[in-house]
C-alpha positions as CSV (number, residue, x, y, z in Angstrom):
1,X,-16.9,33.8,58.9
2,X,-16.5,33.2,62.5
3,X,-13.7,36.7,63.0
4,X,-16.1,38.3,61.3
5,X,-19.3,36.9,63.2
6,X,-21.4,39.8,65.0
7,X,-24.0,37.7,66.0
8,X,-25.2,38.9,69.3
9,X,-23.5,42.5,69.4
10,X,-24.9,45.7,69.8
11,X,-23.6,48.4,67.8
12,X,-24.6,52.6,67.8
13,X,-23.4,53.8,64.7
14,X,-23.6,58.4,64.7
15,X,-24.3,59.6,60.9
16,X,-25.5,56.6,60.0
17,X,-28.3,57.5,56.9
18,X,-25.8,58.6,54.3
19,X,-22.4,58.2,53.4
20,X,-19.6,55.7,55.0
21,X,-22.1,55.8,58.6
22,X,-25.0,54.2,56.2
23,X,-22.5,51.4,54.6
24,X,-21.4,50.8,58.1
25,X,-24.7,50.0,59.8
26,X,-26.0,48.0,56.6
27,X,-22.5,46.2,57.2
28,X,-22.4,45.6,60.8
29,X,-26.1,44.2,60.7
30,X,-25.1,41.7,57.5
31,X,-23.0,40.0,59.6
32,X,-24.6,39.8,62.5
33,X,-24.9,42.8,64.6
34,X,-28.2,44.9,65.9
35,X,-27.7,48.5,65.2
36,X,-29.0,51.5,66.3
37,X,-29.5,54.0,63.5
38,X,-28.7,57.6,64.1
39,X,-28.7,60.7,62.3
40,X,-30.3,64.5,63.3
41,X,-33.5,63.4,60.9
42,X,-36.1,61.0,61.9
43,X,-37.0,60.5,58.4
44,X,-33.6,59.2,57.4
45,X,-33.2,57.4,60.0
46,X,-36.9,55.6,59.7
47,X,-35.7,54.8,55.9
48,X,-32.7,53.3,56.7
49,X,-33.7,51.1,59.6
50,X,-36.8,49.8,57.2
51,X,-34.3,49.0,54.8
52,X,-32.2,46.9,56.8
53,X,-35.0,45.0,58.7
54,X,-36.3,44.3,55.5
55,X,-33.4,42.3,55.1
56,X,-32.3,41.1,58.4
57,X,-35.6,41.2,60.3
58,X,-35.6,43.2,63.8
59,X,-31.9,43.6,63.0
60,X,-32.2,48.1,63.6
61,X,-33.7,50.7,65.6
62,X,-33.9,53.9,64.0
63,X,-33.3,56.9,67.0
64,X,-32.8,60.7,65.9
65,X,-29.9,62.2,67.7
66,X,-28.1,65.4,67.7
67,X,-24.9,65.0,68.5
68,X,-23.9,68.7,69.8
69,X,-26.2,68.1,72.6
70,X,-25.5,66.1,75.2
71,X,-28.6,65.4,76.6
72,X,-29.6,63.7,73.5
73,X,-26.6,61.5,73.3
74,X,-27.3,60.4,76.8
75,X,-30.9,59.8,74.9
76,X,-29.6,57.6,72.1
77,X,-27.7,55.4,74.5
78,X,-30.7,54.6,77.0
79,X,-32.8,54.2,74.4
80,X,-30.0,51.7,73.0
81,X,-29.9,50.0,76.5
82,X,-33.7,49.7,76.8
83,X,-34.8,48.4,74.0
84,X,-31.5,45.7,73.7
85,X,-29.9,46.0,76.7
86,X,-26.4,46.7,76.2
87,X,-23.9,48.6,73.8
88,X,-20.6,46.2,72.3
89,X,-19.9,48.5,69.5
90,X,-19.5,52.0,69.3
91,X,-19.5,53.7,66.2
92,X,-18.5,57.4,66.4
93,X,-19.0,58.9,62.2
94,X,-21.2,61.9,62.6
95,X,-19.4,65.2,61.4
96,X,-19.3,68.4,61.0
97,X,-17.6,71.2,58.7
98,X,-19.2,73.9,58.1
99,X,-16.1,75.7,56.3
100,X,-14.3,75.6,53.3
101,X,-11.2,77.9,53.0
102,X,-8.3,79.3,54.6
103,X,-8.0,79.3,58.5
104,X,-7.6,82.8,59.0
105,X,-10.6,83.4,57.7
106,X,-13.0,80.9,59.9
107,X,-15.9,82.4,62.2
108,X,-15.2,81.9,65.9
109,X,-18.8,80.0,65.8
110,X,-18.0,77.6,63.0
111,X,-14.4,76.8,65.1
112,X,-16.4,76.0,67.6
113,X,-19.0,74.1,66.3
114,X,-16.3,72.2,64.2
115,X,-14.5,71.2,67.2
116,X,-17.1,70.7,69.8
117,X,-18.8,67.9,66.9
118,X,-15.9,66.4,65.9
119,X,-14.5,66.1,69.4
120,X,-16.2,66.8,72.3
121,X,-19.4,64.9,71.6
122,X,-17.2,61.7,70.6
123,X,-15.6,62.4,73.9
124,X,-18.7,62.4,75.5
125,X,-20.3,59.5,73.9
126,X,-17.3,57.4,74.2
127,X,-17.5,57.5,78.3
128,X,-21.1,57.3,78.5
129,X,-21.0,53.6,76.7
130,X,-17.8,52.5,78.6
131,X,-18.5,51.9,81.8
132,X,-20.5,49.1,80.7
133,X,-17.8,47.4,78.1
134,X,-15.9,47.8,81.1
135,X,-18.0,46.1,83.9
136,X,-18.5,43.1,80.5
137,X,-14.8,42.8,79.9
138,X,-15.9,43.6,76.0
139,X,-16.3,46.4,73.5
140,X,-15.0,47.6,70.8
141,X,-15.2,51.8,69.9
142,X,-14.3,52.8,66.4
143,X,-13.7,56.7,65.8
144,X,-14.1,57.5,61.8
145,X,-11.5,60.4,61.5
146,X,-9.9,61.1,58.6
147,X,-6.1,61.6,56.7
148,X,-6.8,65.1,57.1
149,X,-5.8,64.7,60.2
150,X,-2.2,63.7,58.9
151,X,-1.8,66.2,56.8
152,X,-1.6,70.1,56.5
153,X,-4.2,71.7,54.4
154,X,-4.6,74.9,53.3
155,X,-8.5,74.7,52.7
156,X,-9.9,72.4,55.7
157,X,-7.6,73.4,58.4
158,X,-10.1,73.6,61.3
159,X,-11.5,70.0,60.5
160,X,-8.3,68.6,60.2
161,X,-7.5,69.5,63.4
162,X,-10.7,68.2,64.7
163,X,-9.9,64.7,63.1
164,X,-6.3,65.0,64.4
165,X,-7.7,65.1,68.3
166,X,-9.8,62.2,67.4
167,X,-6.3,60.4,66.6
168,X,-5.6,60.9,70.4
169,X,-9.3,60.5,71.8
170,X,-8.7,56.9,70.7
171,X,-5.5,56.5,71.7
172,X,-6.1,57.9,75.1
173,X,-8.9,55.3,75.7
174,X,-7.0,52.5,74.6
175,X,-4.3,53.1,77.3
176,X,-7.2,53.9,79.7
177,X,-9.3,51.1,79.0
178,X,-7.3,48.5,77.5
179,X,-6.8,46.4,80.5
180,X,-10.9,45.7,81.0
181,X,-10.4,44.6,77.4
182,X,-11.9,48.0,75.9
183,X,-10.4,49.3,72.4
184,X,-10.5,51.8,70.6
185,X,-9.0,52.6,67.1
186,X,-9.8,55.1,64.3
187,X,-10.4,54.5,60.3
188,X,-8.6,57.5,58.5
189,X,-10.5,57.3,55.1
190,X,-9.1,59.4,52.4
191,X,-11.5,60.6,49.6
192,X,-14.9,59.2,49.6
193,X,-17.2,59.7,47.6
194,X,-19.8,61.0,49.7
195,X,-22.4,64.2,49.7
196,X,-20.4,65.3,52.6
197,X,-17.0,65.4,50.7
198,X,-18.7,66.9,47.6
199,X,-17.1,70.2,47.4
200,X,-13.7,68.3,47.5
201,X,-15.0,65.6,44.6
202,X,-17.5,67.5,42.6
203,X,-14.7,70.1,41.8
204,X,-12.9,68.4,38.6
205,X,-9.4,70.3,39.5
206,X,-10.0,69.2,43.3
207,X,-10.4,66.1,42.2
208,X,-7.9,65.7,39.5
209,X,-4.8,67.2,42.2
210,X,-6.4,64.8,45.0
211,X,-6.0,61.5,42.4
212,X,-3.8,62.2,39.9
213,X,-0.7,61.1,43.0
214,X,-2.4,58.4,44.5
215,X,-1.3,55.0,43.4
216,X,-5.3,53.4,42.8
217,X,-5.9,56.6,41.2
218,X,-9.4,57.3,42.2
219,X,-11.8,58.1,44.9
220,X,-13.2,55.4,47.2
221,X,-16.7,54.6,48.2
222,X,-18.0,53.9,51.4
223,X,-18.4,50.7,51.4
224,X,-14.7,50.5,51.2
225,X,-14.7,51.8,54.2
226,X,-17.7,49.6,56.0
227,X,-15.5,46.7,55.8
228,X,-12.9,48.0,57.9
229,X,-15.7,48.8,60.5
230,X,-16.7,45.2,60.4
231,X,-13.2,44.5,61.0
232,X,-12.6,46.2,64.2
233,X,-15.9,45.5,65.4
234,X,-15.3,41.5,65.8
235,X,-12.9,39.5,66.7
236,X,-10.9,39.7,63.4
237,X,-9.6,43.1,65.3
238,X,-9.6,42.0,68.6
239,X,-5.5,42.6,69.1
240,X,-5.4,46.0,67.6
241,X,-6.4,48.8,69.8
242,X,-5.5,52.9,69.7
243,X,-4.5,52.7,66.2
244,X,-5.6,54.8,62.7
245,X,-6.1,52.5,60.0
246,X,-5.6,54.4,56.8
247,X,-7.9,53.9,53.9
248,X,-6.8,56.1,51.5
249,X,-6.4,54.5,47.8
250,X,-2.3,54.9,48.7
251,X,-2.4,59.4,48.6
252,X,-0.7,59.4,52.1
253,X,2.2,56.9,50.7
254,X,2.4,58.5,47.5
């Protein structure tokens, strides 16, 4: 248990009240960790940080956070710093993609939005918590991108592109950061059954061309996912830095 042992971290997980960001927080905090919960809705994020102190007691904060707005990421991570005095992990899962079809026909305004969520406000985020793993010698940021970002596609082009800069984002801070003993590394999950993959999983021919190739021949769930989280979070991961680790049921292989 001890490389997976969180005991005594502090972890921020974005998009954390559905999904693979609600796995990962319930995860982190099972073995060990104190995490921030964070989503746009207070609500959510009330409901989920109840339901993880109700099994690890005091274990999570619940704070609302948009993410396209940088004053309220500043926000999350002071409130993070008050109330526990430090940030180890970072979690970056919060998303956007507001568009489903061919590129040519995106709005300039969804482009942007899609970018400046997926990208800039991980950017952001990420150097806000760093200079503190820095000054500590310790942390450990985790970027959930996606194979998308692999791949071409002819129905998700702007996001994939999005999830293809978050590739670099990580790898650029590993090379930055590495030698205070900061790292960074994405998780690349392929189909997850989630509400915000639905239009992908819900559509039985989707669904059917996105399995029918891949060698586990399903979708995963997020808790598949968490794991990995937990992985690079502790000191299981502690050698492995500015990496994607695919989690895809075997598509990209296939």
């Amino acid at each position: 248990m001890s490389l997976f042992d969180l005991t005594g971290k502090v972890a921020i997980v974005t998009g954390s009240t559905k999904g693979i960001g609600e796995a990962i927080v319930h995860r982190l905090a099972e073995h060990g960790a104190k995490v921030v919960v964070s989503s746009r809705k207070a609500d959510a994020c009330d409901k989920v940080a109840g339901e993880i102190n109700a099994r690890h007691a005091g274990a999570a904060i619940a704070v609302p956070c948009n993410i396209a707005d940088k004053a309220d990421l500043q926000r999350l991570v002071d409130t993070t710093n008050k109330t526990w005095g430090k940030v180890d992990i970072l979690v970056c899962n919060a998303a956007v993609n507001p568009f489903f079809g061919s590129s040519k026909d995106i709005p300039d305004d969804a482009f942007d939005k899609i970018m400046s969520s997926n990208v800039k406000s991980n950017h952001w985020l990420c150097n806000m918590v760093i200079p503190q793993m820095v000054e500590r010698k310790d942390g450990s940021i985790i970027i959930i991108s996606s194979i998308g970002g692999l791949r071409g596609s002819s129905v998700l082009g702007a996001y994939c592109l999005s999830k293809a800069a978050d590739f670099q984002l990580a790898r650029n801070l590993a090379v930055e950061y590495g030698h205070h003993n900061v790292r960074a590394n994405c998780i690349a999950p392929g189909l997850i059954k989630t509400r915000f993959a639905q239009a992908l999983w819900d559509n039985p021919d989707i669904l059917e061309k996105s399995t029918s190739t891949a060698p586990l021949k399903r979708i995963g769930m997020p808790d598949e996912i968490a794991g990995a989280a937990v992985f690079l979070a502790g000191p299981a991961g502690a050698f492995m830095t500015g990496q994607q680790l695919v989690i895809d049921g075997g598509v990209t292989i296939a």
